[in-house]
mmCIF file as Biopython writes it, N, C-alpha, C and O atoms, coordinates in Angstrom:
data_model
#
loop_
_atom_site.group_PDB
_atom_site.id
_atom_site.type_symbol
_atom_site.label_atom_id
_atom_site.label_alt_id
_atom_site.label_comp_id
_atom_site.label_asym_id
_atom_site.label_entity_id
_atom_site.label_seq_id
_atom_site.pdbx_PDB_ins_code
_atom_site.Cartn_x
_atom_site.Cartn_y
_atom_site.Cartn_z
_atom_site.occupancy
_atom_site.B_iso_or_equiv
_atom_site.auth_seq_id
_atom_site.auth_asym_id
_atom_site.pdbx_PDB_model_num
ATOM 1   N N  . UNK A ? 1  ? -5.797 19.440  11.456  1.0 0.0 1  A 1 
ATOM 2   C CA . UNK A ? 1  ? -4.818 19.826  10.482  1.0 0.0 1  A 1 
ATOM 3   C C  . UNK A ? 1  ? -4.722 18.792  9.356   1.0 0.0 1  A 1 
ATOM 4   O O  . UNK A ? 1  ? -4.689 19.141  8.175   1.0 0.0 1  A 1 
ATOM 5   N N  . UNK A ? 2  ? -4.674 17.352  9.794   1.0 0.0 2  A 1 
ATOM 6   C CA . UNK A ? 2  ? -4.705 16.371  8.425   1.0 0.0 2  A 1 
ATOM 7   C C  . UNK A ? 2  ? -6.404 16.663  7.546   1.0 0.0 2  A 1 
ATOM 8   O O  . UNK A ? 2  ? -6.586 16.696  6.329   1.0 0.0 2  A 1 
ATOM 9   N N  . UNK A ? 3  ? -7.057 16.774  8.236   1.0 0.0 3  A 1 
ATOM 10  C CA . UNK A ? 3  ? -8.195 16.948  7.185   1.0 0.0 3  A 1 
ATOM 11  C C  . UNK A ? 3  ? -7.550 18.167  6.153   1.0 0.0 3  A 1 
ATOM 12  O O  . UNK A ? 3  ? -6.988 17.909  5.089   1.0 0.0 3  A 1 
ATOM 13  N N  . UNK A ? 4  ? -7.720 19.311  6.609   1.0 0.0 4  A 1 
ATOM 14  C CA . UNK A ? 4  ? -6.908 20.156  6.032   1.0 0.0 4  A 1 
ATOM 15  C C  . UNK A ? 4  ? -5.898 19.997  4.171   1.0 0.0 4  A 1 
ATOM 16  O O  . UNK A ? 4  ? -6.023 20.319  2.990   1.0 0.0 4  A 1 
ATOM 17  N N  . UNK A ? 5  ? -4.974 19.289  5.097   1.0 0.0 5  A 1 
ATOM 18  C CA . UNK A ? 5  ? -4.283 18.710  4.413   1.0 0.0 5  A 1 
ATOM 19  C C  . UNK A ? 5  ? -4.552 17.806  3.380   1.0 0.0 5  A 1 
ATOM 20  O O  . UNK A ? 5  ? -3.958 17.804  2.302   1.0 0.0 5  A 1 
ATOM 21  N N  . UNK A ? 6  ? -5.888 16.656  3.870   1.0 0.0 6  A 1 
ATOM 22  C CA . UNK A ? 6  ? -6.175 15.631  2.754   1.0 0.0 6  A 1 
ATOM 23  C C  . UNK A ? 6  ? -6.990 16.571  1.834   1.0 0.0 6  A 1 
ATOM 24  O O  . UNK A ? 6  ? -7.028 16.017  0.735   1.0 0.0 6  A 1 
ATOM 25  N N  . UNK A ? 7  ? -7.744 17.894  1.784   1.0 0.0 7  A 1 
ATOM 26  C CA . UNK A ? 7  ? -8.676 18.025  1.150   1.0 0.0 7  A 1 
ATOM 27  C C  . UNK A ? 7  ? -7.811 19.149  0.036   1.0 0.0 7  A 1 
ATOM 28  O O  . UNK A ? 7  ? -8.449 19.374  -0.992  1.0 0.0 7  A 1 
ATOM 29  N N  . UNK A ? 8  ? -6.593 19.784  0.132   1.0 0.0 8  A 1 
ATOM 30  C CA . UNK A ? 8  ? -5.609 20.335  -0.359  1.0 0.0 8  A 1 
ATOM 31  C C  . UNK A ? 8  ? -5.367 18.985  -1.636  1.0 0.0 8  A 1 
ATOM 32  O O  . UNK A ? 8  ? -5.653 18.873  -2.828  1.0 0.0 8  A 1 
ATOM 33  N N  . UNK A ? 9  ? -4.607 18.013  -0.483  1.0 0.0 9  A 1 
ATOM 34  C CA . UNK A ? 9  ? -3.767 17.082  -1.517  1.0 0.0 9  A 1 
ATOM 35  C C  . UNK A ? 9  ? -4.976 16.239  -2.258  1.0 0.0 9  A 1 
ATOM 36  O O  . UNK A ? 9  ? -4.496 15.300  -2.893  1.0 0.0 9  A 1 
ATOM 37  N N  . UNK A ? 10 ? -6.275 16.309  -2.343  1.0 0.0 10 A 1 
ATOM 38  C CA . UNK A ? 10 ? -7.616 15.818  -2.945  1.0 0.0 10 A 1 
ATOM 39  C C  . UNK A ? 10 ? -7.037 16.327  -4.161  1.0 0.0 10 A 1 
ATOM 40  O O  . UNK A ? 10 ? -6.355 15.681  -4.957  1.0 0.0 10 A 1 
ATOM 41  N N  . UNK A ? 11 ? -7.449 17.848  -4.257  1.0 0.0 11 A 1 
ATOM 42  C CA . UNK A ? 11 ? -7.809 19.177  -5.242  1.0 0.0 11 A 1 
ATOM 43  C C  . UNK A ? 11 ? -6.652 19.061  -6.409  1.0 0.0 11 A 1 
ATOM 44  O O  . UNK A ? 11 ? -6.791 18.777  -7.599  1.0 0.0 11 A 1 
ATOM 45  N N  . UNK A ? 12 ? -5.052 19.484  -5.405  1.0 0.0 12 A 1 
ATOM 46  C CA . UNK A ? 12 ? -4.395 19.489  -6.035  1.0 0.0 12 A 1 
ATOM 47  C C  . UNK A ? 12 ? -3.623 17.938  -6.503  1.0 0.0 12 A 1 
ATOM 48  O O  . UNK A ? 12 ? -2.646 17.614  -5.827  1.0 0.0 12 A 1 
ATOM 49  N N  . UNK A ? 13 ? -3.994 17.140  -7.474  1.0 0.0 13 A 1 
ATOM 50  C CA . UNK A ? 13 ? -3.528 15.832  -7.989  1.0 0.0 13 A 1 
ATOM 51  C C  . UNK A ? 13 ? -4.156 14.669  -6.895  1.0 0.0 13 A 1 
ATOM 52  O O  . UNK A ? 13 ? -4.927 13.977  -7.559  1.0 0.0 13 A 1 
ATOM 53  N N  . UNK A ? 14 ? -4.139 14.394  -6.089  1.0 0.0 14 A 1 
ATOM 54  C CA . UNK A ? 14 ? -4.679 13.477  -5.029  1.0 0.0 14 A 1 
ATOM 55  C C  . UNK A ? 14 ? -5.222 12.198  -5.977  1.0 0.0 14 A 1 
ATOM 56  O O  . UNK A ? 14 ? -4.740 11.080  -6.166  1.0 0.0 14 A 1 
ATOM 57  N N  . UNK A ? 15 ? -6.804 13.050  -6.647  1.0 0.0 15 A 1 
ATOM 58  C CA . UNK A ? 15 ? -7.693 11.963  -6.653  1.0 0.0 15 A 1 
ATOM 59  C C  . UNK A ? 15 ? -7.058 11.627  -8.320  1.0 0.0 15 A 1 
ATOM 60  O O  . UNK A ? 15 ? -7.305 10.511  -8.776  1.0 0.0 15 A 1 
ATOM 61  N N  . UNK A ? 16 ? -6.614 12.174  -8.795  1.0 0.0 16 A 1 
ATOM 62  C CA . UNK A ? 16 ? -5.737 12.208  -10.630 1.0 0.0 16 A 1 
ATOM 63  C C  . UNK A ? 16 ? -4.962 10.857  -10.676 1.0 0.0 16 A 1 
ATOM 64  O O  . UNK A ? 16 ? -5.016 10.080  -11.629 1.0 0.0 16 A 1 
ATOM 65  N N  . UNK A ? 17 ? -4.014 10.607  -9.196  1.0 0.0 17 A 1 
ATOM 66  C CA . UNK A ? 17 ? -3.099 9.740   -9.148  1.0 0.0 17 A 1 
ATOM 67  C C  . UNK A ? 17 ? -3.890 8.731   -8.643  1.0 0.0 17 A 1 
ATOM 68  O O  . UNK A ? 17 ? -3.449 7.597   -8.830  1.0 0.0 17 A 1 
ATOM 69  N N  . UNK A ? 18 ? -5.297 8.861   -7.851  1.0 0.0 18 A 1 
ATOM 70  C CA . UNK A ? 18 ? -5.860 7.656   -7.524  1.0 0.0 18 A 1 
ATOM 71  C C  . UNK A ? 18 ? -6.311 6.825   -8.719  1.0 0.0 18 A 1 
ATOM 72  O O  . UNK A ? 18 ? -6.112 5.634   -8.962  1.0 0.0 18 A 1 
ATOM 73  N N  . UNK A ? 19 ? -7.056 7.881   -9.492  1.0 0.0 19 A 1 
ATOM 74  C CA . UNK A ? 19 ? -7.848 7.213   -10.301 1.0 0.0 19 A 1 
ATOM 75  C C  . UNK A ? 19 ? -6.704 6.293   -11.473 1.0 0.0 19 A 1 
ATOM 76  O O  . UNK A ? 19 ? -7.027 5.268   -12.073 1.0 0.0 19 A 1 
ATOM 77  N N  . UNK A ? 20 ? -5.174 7.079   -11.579 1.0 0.0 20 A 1 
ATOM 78  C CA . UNK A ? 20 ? -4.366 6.143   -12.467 1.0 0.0 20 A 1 
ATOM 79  C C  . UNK A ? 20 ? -4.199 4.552   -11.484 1.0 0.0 20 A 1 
ATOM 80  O O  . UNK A ? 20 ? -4.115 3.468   -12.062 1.0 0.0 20 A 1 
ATOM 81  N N  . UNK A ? 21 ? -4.175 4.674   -10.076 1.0 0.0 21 A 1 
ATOM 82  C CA . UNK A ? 21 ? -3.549 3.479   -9.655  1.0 0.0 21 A 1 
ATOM 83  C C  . UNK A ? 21 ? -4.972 2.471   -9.974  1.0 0.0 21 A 1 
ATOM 84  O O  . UNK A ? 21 ? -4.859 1.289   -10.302 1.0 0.0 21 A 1 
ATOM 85  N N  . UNK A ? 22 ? -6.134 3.083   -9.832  1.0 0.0 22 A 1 
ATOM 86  C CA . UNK A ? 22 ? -7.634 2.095   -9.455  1.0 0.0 22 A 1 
ATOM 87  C C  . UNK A ? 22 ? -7.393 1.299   -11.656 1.0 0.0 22 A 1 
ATOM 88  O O  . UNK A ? 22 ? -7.720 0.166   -12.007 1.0 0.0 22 A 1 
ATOM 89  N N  . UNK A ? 23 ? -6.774 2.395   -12.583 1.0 0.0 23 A 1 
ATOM 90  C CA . UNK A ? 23 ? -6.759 1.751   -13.639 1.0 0.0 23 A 1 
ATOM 91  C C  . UNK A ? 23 ? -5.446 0.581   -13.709 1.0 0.0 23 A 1 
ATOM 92  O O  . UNK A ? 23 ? -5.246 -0.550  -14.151 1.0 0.0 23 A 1 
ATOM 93  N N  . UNK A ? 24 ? -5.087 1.112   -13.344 1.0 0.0 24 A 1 
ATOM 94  C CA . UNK A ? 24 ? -3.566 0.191   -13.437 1.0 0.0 24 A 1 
ATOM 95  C C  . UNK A ? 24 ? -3.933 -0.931  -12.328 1.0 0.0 24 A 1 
ATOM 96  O O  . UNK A ? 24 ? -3.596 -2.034  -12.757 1.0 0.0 24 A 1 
ATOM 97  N N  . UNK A ? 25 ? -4.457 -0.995  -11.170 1.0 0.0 25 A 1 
ATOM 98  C CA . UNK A ? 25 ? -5.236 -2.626  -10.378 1.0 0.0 25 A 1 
ATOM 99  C C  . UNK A ? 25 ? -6.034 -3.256  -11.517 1.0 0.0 25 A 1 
ATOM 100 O O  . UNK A ? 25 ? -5.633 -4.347  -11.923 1.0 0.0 25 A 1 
ATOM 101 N N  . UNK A ? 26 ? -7.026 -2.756  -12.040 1.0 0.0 26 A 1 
ATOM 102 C CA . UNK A ? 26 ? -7.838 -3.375  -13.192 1.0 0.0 26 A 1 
ATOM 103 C C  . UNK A ? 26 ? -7.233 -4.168  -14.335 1.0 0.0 26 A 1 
ATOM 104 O O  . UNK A ? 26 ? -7.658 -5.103  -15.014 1.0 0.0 26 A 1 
ATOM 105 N N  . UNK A ? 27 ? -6.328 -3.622  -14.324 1.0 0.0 27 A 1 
ATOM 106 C CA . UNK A ? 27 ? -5.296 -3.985  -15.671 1.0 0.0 27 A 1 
ATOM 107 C C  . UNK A ? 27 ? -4.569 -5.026  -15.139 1.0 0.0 27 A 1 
ATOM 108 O O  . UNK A ? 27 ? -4.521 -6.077  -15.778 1.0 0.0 27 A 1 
ATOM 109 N N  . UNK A ? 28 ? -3.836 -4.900  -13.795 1.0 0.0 28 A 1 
ATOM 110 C CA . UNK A ? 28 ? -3.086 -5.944  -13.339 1.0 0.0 28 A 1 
ATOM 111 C C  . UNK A ? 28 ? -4.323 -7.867  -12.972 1.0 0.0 28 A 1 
ATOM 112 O O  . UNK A ? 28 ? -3.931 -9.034  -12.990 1.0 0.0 28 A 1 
ATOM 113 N N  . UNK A ? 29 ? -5.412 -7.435  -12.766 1.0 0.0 29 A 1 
ATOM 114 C CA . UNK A ? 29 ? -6.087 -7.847  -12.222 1.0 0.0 29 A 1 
ATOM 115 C C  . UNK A ? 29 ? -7.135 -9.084  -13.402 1.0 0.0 29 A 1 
ATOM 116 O O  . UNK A ? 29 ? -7.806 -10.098 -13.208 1.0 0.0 29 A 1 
ATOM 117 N N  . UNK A ? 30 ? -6.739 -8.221  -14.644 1.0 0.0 30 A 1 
ATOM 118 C CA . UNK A ? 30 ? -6.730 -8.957  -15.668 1.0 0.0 30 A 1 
ATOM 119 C C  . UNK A ? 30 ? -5.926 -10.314 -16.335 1.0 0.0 30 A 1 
ATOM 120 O O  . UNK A ? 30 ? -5.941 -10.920 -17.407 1.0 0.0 30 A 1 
ATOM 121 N N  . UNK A ? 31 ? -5.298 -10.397 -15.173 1.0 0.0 31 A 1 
ATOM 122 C CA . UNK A ? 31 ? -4.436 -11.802 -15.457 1.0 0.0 31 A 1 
ATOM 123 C C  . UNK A ? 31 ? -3.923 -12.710 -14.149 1.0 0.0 31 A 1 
ATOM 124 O O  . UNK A ? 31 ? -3.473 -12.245 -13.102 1.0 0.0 31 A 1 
ATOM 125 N N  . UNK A ? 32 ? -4.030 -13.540 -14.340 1.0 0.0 32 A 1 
ATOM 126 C CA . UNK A ? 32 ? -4.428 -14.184 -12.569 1.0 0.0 32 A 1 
ATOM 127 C C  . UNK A ? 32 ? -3.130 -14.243 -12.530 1.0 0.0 32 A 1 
ATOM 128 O O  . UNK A ? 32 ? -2.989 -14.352 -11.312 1.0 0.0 32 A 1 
ATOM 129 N N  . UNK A ? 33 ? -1.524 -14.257 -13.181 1.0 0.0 33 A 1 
ATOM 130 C CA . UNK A ? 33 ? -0.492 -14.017 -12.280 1.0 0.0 33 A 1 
ATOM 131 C C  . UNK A ? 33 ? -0.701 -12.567 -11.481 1.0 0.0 33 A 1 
ATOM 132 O O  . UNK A ? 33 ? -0.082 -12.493 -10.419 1.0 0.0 33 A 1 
ATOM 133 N N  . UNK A ? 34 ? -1.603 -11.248 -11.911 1.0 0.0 34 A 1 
ATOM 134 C CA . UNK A ? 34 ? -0.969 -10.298 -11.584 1.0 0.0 34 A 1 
ATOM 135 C C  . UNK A ? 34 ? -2.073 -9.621  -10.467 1.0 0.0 34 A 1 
ATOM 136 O O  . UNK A ? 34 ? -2.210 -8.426  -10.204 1.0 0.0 34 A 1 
ATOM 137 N N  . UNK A ? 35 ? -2.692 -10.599 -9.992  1.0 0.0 35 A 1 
ATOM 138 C CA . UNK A ? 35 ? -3.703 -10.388 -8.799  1.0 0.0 35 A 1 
ATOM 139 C C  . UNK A ? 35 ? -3.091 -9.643  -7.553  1.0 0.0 35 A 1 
ATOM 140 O O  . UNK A ? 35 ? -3.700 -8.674  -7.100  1.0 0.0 35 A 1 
ATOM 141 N N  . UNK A ? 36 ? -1.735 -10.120 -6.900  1.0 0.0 36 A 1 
ATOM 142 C CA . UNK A ? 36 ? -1.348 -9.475  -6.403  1.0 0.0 36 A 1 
ATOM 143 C C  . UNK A ? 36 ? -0.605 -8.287  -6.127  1.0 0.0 36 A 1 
ATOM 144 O O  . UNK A ? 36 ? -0.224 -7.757  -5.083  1.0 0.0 36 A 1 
ATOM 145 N N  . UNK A ? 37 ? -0.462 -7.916  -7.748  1.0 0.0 37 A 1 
ATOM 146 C CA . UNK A ? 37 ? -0.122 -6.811  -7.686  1.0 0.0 37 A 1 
ATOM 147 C C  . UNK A ? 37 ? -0.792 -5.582  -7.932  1.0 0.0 37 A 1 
ATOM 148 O O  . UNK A ? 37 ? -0.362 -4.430  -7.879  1.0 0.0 37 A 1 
ATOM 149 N N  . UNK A ? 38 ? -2.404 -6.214  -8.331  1.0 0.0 38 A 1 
ATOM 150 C CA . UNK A ? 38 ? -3.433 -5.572  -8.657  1.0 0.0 38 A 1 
ATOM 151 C C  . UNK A ? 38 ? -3.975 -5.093  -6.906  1.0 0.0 38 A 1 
ATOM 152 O O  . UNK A ? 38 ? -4.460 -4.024  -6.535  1.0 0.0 38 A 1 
ATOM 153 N N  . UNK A ? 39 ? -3.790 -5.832  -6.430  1.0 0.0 39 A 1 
ATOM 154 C CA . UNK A ? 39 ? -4.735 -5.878  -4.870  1.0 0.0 39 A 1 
ATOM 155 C C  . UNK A ? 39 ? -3.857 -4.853  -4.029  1.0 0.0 39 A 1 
ATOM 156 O O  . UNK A ? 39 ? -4.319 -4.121  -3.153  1.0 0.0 39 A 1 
ATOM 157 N N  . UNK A ? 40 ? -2.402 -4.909  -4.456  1.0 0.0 40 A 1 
ATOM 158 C CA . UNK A ? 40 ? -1.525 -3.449  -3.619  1.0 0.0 40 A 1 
ATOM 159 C C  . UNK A ? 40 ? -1.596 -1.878  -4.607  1.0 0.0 40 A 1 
ATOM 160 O O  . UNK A ? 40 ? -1.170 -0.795  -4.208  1.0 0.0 40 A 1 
ATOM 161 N N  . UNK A ? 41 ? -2.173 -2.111  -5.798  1.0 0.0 41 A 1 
ATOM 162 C CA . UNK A ? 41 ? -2.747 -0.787  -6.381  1.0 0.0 41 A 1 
ATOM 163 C C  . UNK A ? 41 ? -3.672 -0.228  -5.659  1.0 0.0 41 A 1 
ATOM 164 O O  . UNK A ? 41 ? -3.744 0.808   -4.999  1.0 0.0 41 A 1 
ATOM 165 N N  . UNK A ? 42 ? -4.708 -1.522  -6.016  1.0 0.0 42 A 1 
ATOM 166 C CA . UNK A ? 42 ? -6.275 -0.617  -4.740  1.0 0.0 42 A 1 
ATOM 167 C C  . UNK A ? 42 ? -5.529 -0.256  -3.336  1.0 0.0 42 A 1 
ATOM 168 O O  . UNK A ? 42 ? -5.949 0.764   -2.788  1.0 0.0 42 A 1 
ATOM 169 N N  . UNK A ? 43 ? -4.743 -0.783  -2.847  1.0 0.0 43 A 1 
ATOM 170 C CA . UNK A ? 43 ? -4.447 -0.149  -1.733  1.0 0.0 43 A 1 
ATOM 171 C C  . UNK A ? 43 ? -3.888 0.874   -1.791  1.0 0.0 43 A 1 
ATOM 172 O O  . UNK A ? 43 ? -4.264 1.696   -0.956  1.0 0.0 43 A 1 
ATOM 173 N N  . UNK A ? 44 ? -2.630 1.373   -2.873  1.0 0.0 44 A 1 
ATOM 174 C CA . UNK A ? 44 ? -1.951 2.763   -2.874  1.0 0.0 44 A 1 
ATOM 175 C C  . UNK A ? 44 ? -3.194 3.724   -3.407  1.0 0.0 44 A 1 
ATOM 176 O O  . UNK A ? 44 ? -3.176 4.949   -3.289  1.0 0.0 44 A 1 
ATOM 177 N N  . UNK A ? 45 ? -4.051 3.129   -3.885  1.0 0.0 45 A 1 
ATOM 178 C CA . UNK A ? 45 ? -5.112 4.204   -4.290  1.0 0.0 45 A 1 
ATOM 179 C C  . UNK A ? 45 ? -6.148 4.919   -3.259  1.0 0.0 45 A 1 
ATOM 180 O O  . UNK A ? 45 ? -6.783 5.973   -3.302  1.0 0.0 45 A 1 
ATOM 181 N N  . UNK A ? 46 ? -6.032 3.898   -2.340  1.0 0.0 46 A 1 
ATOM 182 C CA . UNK A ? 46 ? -7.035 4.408   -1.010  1.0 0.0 46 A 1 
ATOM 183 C C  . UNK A ? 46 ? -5.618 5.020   -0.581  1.0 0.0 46 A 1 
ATOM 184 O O  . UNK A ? 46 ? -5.683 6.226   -0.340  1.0 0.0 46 A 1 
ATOM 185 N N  . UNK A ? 47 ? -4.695 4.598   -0.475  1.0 0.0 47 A 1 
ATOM 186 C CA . UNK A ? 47 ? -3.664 5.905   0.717   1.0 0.0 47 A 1 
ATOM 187 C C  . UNK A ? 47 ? -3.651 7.042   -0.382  1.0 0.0 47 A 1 
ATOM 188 O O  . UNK A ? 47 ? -3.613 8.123   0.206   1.0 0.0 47 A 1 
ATOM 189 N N  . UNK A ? 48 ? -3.671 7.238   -1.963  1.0 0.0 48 A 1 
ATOM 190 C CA . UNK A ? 48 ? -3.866 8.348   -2.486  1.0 0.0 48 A 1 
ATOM 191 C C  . UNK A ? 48 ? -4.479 9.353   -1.913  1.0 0.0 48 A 1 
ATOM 192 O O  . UNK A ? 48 ? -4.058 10.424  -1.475  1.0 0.0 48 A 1 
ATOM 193 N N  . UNK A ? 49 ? -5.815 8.753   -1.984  1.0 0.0 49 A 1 
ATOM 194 C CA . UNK A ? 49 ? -6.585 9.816   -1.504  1.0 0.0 49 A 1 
ATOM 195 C C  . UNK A ? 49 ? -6.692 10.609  -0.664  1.0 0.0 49 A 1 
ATOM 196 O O  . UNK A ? 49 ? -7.052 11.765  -0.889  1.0 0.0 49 A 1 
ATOM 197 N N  . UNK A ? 50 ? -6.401 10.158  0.478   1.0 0.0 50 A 1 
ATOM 198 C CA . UNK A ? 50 ? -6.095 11.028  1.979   1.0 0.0 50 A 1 
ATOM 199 C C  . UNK A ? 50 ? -4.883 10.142  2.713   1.0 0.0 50 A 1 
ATOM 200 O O  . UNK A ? 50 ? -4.972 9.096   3.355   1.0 0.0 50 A 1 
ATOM 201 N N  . UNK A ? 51 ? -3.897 10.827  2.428   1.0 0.0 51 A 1 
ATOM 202 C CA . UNK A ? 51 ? -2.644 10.676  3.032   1.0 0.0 51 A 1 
ATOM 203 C C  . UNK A ? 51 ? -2.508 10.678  4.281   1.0 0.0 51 A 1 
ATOM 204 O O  . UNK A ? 51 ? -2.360 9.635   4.917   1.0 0.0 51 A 1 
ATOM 205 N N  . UNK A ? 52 ? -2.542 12.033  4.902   1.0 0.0 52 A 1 
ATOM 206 C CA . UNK A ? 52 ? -2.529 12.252  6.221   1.0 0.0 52 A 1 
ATOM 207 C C  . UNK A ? 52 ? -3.687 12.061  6.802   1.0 0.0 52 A 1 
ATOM 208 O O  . UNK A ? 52 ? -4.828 12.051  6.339   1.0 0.0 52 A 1 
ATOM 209 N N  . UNK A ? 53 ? -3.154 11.861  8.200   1.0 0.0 53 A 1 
ATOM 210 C CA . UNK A ? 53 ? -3.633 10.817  9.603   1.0 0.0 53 A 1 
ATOM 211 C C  . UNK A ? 53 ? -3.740 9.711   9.118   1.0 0.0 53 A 1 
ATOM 212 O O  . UNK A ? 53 ? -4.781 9.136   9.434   1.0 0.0 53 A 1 
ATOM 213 N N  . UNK A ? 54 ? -2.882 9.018   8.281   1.0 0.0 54 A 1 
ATOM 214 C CA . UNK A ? 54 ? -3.384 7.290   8.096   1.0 0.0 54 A 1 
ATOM 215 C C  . UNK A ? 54 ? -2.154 6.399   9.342   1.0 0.0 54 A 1 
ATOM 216 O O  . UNK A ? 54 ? -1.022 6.803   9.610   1.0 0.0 54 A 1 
ATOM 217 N N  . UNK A ? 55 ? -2.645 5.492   9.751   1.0 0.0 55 A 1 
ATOM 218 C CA . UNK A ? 55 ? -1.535 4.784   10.170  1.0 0.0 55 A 1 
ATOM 219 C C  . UNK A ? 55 ? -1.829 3.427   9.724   1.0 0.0 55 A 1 
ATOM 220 O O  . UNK A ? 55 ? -2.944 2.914   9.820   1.0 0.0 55 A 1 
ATOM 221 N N  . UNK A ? 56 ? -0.865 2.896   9.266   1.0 0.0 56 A 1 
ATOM 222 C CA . UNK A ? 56 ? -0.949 1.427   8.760   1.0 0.0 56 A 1 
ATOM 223 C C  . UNK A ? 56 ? -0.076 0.458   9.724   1.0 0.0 56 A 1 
ATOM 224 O O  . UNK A ? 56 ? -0.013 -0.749  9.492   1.0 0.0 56 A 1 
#
């Protein structure tokens, strides 16, 4: 059922909102205060993508 689900929430916006967070890490990542806030983008960008069945 989560596959299901991740390949729905892919289609509809999924990978749209990934690809804003992977720009917005790049951007943060551009200035060595903002490394760490660049390094929890790439991470909301991988839970973008497939939401369900993740456990962290």
């Amino acid at each position: 059922m989560s596959l299901l689900g991740n390949i729905i929430w892919f289609i509809f916006g999924g990978f749209i909102e990934a690809v804003g967070w992977w720009f917005f890490g790049i951007l943060w990542y551009a200035t060595i205060i903002g490394i760490p806030v660049g390094k929890q983008c790439f991470k909301l960008a991988k839970m973008q993508l497939a939401p369900f069945g993740k456990k962290w």
